[in-house]
C-alpha positions as MATLAB code, in Angstrom:
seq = 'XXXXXXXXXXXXXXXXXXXXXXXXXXXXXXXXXXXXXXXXXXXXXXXXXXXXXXXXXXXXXXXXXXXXX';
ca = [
       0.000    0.000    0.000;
       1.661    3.091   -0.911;
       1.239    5.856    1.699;
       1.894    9.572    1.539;
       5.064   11.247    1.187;
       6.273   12.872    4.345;
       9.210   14.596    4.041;
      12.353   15.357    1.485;
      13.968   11.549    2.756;
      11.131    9.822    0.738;
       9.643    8.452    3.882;
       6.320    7.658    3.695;
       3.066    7.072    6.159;
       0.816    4.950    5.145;
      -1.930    4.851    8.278;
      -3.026    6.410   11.716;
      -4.510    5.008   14.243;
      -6.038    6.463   17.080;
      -8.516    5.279   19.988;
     -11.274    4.502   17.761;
     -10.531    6.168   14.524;
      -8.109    5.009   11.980;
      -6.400    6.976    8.832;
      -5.608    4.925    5.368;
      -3.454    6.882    3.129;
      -2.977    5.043   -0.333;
      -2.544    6.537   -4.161;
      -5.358    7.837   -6.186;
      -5.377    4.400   -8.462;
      -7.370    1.526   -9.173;
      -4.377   -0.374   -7.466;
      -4.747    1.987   -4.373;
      -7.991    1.889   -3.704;
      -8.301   -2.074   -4.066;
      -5.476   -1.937   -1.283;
      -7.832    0.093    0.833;
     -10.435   -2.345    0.486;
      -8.287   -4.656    0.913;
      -7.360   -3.672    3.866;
     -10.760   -2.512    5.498;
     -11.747   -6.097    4.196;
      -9.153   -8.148    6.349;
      -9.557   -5.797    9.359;
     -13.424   -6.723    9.501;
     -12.493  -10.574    9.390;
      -9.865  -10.295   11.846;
     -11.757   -8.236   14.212;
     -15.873   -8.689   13.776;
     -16.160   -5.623   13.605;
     -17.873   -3.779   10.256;
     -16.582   -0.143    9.221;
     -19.419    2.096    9.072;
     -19.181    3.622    5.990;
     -21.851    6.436    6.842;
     -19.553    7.621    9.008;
     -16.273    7.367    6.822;
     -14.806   10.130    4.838;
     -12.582   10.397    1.544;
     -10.664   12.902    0.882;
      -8.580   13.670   -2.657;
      -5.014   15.187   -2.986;
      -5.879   19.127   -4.804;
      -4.011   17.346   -7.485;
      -6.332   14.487   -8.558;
      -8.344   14.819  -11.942;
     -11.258   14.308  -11.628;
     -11.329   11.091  -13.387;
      -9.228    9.521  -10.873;
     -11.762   10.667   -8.232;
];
C-alpha cells in the first residue's frame, strides 16, 4: 500500500490510528484503492467488527483529476 510522502527523505506514512478512529493513506489508483479495500476487508475478518461507511470520509489530494476521483 503506498502511503503519503512525508518529508524530502522519501519516507512515507501509510496509516493512523487512534482510539477509535483510523487513517488509510494510499494513491489515487485503481491499485490503491483495491489496497484500501483490501485492507478494510481483512480488518473486519480479523476483528468482527464492520466499518461504518456512513460515518467514513474520503478525501482527494488538490491534485487528482477528476477522473481519478
Amino acid at each position: 500500500m503506498k502511503g503519503a510522502p512525508i518529508s524530502r527523505a522519501r519516507f512515507s506514512i501509510n496509516h493512523l490510528f487512534f482510539a477509535d478512529d483510523s487513517i488509510l493513506f494510499g494513491d489515487a489508483s485503481r491499485e490503491g484503492a483495491e489496497a484500501v479495500r483490501d485492507v478494510i476487508k481483512e480488518y473486519e475478518l480479523i476483528s468482527g467488527q464492520r466499518v461504518n461507511f456512513d460515518k467514513s470520509l474520503i478525501y482527494f489530494g488538490a491534485n487528482v483529476n477528476h477522473e481519478a476521483k
